[in-house]
VEXDREN-2710 file (C-alpha; in Angstrom, 1 decimal):
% VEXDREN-2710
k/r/px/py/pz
1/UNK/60.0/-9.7/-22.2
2/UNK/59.0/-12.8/-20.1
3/UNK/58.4/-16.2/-21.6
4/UNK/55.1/-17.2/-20.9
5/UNK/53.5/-20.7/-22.2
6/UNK/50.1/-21.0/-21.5
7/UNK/47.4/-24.0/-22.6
8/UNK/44.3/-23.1/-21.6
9/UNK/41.1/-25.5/-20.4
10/UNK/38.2/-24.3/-19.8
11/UNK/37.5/-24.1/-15.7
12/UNK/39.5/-22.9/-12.6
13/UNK/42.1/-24.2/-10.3
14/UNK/39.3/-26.1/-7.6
15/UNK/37.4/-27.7/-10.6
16/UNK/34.8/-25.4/-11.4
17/UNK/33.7/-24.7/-14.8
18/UNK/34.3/-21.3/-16.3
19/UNK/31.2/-19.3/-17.3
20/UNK/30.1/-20.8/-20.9
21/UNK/30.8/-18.9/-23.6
22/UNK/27.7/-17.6/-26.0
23/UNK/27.2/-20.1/-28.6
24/UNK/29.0/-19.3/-32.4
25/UNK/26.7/-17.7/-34.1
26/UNK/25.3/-19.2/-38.0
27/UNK/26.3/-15.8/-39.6
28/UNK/29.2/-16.2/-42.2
29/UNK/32.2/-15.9/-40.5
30/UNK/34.3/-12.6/-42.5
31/UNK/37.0/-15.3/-42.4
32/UNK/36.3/-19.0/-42.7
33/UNK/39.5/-20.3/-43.1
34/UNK/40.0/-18.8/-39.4
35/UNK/37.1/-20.3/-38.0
36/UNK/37.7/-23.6/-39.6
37/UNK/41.2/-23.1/-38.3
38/UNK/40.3/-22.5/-34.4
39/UNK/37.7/-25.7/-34.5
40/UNK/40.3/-27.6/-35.4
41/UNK/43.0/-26.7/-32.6
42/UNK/39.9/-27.2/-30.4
43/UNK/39.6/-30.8/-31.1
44/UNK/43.1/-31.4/-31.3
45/UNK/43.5/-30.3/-28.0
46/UNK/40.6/-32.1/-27.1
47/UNK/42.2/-35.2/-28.4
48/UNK/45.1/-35.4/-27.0
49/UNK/44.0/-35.4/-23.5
50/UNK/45.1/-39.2/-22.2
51/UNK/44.3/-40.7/-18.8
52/UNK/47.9/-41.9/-17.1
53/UNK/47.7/-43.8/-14.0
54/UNK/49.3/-41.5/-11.0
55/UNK/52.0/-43.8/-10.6
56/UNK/53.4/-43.4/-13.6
57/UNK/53.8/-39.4/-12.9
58/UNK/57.2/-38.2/-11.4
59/UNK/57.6/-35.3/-9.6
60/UNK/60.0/-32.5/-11.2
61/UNK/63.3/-32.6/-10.0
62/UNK/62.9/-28.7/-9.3
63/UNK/61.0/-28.1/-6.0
64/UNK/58.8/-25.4/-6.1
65/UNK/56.7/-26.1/-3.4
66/UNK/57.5/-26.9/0.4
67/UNK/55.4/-29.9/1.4
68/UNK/52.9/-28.7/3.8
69/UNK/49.8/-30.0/5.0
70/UNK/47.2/-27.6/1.9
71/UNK/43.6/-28.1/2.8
72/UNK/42.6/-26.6/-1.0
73/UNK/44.3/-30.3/-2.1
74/UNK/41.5/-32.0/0.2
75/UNK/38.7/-29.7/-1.6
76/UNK/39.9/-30.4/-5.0
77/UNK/39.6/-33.9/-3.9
78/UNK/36.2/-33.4/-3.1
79/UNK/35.3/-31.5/-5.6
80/UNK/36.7/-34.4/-8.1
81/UNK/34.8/-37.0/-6.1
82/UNK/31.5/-35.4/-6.9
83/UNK/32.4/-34.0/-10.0
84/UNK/35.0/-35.8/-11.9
85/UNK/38.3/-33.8/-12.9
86/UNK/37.2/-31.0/-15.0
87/UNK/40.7/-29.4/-15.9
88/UNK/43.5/-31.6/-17.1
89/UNK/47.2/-31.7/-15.7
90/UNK/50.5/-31.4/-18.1
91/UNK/52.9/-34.1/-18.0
92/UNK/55.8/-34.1/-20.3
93/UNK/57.5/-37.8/-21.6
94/UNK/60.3/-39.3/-19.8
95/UNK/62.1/-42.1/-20.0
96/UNK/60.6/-45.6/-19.7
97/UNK/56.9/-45.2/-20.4
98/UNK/56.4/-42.4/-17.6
99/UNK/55.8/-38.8/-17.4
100/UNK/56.8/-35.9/-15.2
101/UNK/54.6/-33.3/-14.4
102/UNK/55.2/-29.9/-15.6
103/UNK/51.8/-28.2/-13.6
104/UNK/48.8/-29.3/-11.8
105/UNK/50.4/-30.7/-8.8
106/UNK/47.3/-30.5/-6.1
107/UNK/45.1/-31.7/-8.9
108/UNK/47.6/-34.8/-9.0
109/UNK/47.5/-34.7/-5.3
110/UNK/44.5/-35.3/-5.1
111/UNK/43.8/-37.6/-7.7
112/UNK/46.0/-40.1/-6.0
113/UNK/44.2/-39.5/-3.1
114/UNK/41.3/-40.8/-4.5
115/UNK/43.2/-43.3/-6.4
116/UNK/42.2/-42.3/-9.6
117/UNK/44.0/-41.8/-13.2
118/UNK/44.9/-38.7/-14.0
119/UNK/43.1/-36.9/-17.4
120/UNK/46.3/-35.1/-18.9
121/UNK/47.8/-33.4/-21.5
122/UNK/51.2/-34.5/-22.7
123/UNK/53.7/-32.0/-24.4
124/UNK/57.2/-33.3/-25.3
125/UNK/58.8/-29.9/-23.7
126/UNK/62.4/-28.8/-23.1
127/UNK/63.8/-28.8/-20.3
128/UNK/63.6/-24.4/-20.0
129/UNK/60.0/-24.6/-21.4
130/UNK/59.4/-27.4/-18.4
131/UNK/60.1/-24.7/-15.7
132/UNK/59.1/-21.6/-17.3
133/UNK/55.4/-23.3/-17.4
134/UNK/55.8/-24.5/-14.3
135/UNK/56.8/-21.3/-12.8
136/UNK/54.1/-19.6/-14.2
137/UNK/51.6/-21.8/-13.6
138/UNK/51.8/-21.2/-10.0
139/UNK/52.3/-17.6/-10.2
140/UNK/49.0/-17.4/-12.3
141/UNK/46.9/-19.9/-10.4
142/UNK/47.5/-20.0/-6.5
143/UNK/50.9/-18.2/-5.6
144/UNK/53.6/-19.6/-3.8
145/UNK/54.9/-17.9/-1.0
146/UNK/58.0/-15.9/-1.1
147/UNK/60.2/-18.4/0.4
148/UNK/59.0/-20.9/-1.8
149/UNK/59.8/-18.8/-4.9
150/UNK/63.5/-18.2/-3.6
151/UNK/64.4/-22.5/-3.0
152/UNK/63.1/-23.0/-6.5
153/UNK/65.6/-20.4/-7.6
154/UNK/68.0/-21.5/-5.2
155/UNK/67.5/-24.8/-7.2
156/UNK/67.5/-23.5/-10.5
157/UNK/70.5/-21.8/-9.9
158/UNK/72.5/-24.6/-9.0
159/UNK/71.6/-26.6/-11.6
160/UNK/73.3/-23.5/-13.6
161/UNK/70.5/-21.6/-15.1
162/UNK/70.3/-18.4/-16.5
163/UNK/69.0/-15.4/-14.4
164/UNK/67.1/-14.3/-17.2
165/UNK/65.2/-18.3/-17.1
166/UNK/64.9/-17.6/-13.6
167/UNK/63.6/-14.6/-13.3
168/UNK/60.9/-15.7/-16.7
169/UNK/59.6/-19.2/-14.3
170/UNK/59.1/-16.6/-11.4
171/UNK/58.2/-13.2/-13.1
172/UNK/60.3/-11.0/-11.4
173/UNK/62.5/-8.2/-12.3
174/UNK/61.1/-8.2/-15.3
175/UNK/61.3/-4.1/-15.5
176/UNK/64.8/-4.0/-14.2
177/UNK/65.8/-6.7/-16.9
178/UNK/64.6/-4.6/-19.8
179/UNK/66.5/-1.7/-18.4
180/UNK/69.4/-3.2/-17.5
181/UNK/69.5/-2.6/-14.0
182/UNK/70.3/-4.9/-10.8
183/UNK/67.5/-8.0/-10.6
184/UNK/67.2/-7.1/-6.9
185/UNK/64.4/-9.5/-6.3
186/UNK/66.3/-12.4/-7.6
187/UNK/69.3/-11.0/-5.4
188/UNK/67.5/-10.8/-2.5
189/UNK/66.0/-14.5/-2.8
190/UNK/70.2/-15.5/-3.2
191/UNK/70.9/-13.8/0.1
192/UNK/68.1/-15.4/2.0
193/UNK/69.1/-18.9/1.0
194/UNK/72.2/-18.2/1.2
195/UNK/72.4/-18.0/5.0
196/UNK/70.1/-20.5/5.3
197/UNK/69.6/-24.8/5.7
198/UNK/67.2/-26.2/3.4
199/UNK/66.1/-28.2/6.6
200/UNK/65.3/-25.2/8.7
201/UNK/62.9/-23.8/5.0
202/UNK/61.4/-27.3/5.1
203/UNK/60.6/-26.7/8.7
204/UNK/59.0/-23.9/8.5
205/UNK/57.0/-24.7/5.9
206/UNK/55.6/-22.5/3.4
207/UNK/54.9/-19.4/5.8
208/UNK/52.2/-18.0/3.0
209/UNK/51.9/-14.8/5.5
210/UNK/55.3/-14.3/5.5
211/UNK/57.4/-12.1/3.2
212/UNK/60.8/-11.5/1.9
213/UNK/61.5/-8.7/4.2
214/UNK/60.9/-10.3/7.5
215/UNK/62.5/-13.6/5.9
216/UNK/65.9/-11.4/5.0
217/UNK/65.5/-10.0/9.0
218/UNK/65.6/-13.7/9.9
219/UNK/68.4/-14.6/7.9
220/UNK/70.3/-11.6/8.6
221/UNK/70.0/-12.4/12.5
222/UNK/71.2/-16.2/11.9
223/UNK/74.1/-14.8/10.4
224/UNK/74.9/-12.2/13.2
225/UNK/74.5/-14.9/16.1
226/UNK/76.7/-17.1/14.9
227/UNK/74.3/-20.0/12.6
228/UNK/75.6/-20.5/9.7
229/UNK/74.4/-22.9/7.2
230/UNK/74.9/-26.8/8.8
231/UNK/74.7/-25.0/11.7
232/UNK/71.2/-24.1/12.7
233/UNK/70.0/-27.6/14.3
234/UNK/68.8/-26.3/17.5
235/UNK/66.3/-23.7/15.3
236/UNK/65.3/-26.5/13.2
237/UNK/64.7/-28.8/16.4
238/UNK/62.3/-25.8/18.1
239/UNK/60.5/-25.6/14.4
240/UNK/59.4/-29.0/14.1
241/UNK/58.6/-29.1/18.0
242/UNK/56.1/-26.7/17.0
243/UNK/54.5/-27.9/14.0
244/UNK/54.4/-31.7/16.0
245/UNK/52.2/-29.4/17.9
246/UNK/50.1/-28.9/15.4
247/UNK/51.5/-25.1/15.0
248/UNK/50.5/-23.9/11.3
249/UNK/53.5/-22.3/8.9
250/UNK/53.2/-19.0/9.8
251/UNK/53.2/-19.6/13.8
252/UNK/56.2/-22.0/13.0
253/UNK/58.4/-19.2/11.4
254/UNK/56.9/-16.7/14.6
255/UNK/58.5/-19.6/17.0
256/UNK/61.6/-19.0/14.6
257/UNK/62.0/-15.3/14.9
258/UNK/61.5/-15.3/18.1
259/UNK/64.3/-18.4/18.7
260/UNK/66.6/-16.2/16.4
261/UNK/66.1/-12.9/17.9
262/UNK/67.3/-14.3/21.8
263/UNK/69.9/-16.1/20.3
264/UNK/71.6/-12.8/19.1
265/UNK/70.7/-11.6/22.2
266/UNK/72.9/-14.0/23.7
267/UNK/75.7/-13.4/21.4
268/UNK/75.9/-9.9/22.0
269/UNK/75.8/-10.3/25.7
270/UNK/78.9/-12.6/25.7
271/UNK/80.6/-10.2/23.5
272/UNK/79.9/-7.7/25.6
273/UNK/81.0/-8.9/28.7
274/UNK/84.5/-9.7/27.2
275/UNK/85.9/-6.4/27.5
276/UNK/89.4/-6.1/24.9
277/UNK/92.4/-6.3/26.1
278/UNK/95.4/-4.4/25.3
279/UNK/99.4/-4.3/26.5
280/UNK/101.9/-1.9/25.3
281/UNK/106.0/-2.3/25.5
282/UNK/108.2/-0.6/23.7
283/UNK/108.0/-2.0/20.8
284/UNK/104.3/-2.2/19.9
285/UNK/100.7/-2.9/21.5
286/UNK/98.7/-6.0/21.3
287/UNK/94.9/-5.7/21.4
288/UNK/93.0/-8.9/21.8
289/UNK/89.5/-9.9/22.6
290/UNK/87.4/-13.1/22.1
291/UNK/87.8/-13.3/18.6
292/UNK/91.2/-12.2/17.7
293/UNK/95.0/-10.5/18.6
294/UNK/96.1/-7.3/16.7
295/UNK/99.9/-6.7/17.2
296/UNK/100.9/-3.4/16.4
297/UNK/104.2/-2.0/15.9
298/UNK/104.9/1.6/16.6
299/UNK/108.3/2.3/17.8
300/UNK/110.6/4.1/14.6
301/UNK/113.7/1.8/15.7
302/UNK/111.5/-1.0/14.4
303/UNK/110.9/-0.7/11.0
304/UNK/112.8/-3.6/10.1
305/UNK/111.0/-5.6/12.4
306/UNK/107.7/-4.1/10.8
307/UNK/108.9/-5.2/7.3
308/UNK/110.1/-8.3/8.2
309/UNK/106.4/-9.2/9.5
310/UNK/104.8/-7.8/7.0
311/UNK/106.7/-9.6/4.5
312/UNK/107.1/-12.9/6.3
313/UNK/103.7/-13.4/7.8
314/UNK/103.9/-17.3/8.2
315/UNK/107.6/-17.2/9.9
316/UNK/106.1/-14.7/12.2
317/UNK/103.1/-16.6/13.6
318/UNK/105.4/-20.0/14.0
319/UNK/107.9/-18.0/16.1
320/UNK/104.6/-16.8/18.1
321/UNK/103.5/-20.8/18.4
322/UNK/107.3/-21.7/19.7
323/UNK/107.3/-18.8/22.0
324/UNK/104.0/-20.0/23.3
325/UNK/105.3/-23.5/23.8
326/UNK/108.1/-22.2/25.4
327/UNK/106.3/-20.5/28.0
328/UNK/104.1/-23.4/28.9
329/UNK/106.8/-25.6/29.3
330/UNK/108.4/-23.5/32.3
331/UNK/105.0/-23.5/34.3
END
């Protein structure tokens, strides 16, 4: 069963107050000691809300967001301006006198914007409880796209975490963990980012609209044309083209597709017009073609020749190199 860590404040992601509650009433409480119990982890919540100056707040070093021009970050700074900041962050200690933040990002966003301190609640958490709360933070307040949610298990992956930590921070395959079947979500997310360079995801942007199946299309098709990873500059080039354009996320990964889709195109058609190539003697056949040479031995007075290849591979492709040499030295 998933992990979850909550600490709830009264009031919603933008600011806004939740709907007050009807007052206690005098009756005697059936169970005082209860009662008494719940007041008092009120006010010590309540309590141990501090105001840290924004500069003292790192970032986590697990990304969960792609940075992204977010217009609710420039109504929560409104709605602080007018109204103060109703809902506090949660930082967790770190070394030196500062804090990292653990969730509440676009309320620290904006808080900095408006160069303010931030209100804040500190919890001296784990590492694990860090990014289980801050996984489920966003995926009970505003979700993160689907591309977002596989780079930060991309990242929590190499830093060696467990699937099952990954899949608690993210809430998925929750049903196929209990049953012991394949985490095909997480799977998935590991073949996208995979194929793909962090730049290129950065340049798209967050791509809210966007989900996992035309993301694995995309990635599929990079692979096929020929892109791998540290190889995808001219896509990334087109991307941020675009958004200097003032394209949002979601037309920046259309522009991507549709760059992807004519480079396969292009592949395909250069395979194509390469027609293989084959010669027989009467030994074998070789069959080549862009890519590579198959030599194929098939007359039954060669066997030894057949074994001798088969068992001395690297001799074999040397005498091919001399033999080429040879040849291009009597030209």
């Amino acid at each position: 069963m998933a992990r979850k860590i909550r600490f709830e404040i009264a009031g919603d992601e933008t600011g806004s107050p939740l709907p007050q509650q009807p007052p206690m009433s005098d009756a005697p409480s059936k169970a005082p000691s209860l009662s008494a119990m719940a007041k008092s982890l009120h006010a010590a919540a309540a309590s141990s809300i501090r105001e840290i100056e924004t500069k003292l707040i790192d970032e986590s070093q697990f990304k969960d967001r792609i940075a992204d021009d977010d217009p609710d970050v420039i109504d929560l700074a409104n709605s602080i301006r007018e109204q103060g900041q109703l809902i506090p962050i949660l930082v967790s200690p770190s070394a030196g006198g500062r804090f990292r933040i653990v969730y509440g990002r676009r309320r620290l966003a904006a808080l900095r914007s408006l160069d303010l301190p931030a209100k804040a609640l500190v919890r001296d958490l784990e590492e694990d409880e860090a990014i289980i709360a801050q996984g489920q933070e966003n995926t009970f307040r505003k979700d993160l796209s689907w591309i977002e949610k596989a780079l930060f298990a991309k990242q929590l992956d190499d830093a060696g975490k467990s699937d099952e930590l990954i899949c608690d921070a993210l809430n998925i395959d929750q049903k196929a963990r209990r049953s012991g079947e394949k985490l095909t979500g997480l799977s998935r997310m590991r073949q996208v980012m995979s194929k793909l360079d962090h730049g290129l995801v950065d340049a798209v942007g967050p791509a809210h609209k966007v989900g996992r199946d035309r993301w694995y299309r995309v990635a599929q098709m990079i692979e096929k044309a020929g892109f791998p990873p540290g190889n995808q500059r001219e896509f990334v080039l087109g991307v941020l083209e675009m958004r200097d354009r003032g394209a949002i996320s979601d037309d920046r990964f259309d522009e991507l597709e549709r760059m992807v889709s004519a480079a396969l195109k292009a592949t395909s058609s250069r395979q194509k017009s390469v027609a293989p190539q084959s010669a027989a003697s009467r030994i074998g056949i070789v069959r080549s073609n862009t890519r590579s040479a198959t030599i194929t031995v098939t007359s039954a007075s060669s066997q030894a020749l057949h074994q001798w290849i088969s068992t001395n591979p690297e001799q074999a492709l040397l005498a091919l190199v001399e033999a080429q040499k040879k040849t291009e030295q009597q030209q």
